[in-house]
C-alpha positions in Angstrom: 93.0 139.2 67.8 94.8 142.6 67.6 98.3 142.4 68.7 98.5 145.3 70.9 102.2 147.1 72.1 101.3 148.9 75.4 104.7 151.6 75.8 105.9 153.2 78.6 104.6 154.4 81.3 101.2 152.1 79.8 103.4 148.9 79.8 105.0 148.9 83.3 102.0 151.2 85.3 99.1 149.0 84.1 99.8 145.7 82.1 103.2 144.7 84.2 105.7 145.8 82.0 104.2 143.5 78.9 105.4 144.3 75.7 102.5 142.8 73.9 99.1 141.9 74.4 96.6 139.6 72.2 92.9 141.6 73.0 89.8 140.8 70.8 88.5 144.1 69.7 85.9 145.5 67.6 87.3 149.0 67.5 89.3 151.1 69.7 86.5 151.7 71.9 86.3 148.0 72.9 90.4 147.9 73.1 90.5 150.1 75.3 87.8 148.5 77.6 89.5 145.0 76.9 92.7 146.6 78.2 91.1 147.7 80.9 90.1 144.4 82.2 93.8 143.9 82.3 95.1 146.3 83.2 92.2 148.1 86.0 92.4 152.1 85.6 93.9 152.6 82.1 90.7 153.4 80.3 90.1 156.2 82.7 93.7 156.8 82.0 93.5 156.1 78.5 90.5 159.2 77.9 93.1 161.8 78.6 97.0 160.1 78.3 97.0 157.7 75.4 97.2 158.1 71.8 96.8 155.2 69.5 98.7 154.1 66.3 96.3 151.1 63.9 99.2 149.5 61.4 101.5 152.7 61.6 98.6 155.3 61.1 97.7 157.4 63.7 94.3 157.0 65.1 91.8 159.3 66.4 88.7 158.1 65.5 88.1 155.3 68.5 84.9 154.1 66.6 86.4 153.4 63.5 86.5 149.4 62.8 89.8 147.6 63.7 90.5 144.7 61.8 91.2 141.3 63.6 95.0 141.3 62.4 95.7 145.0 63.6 98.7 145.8 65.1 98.0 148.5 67.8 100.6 151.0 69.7 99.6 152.7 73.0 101.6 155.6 73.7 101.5 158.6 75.6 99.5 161.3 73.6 102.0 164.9 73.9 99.9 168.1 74.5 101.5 171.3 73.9 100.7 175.0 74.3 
């Protein structure tokens, strides 16, 4: 199972206030409809809020495979203009 570290405002607004979270997960698709199951209205959130670090590495691609082991940070994506 990924070990996945929702942050703030994730952590506290949808998973109550959890720091980590064991979800089975093919890819980051499937995390985030996992997480959603916990935590009802963060993959809507998720689409357009949340950014996604796989083992330290930035992650963009939501189909790419995600191995069992993975280690997983949610956090707020920044925008900018």
């Amino acid at each position: 199972m990924a070990q996945v570290h929702p942050l703030a405002p994730f952590a506290g607004q949808f998973f109550g206030g959890a720091q980590v979270l064991d979800v089975a997960a093919s890819n980051l698709f499937a995390l985030v409809d996992a997480l959603d199951k916990l935590g009802p209205g963060f993959g809507e959130d998720a689409v357009l809020r949340a950014a996604f670090a796989v083992n330290g590495m930035m992650q963009t691609d939501w189909s790419a495979p995600l191995a069992p082991d993975a280690q997983v940070m949610v956090f707020p994506r920044v925008a900018g203009g």
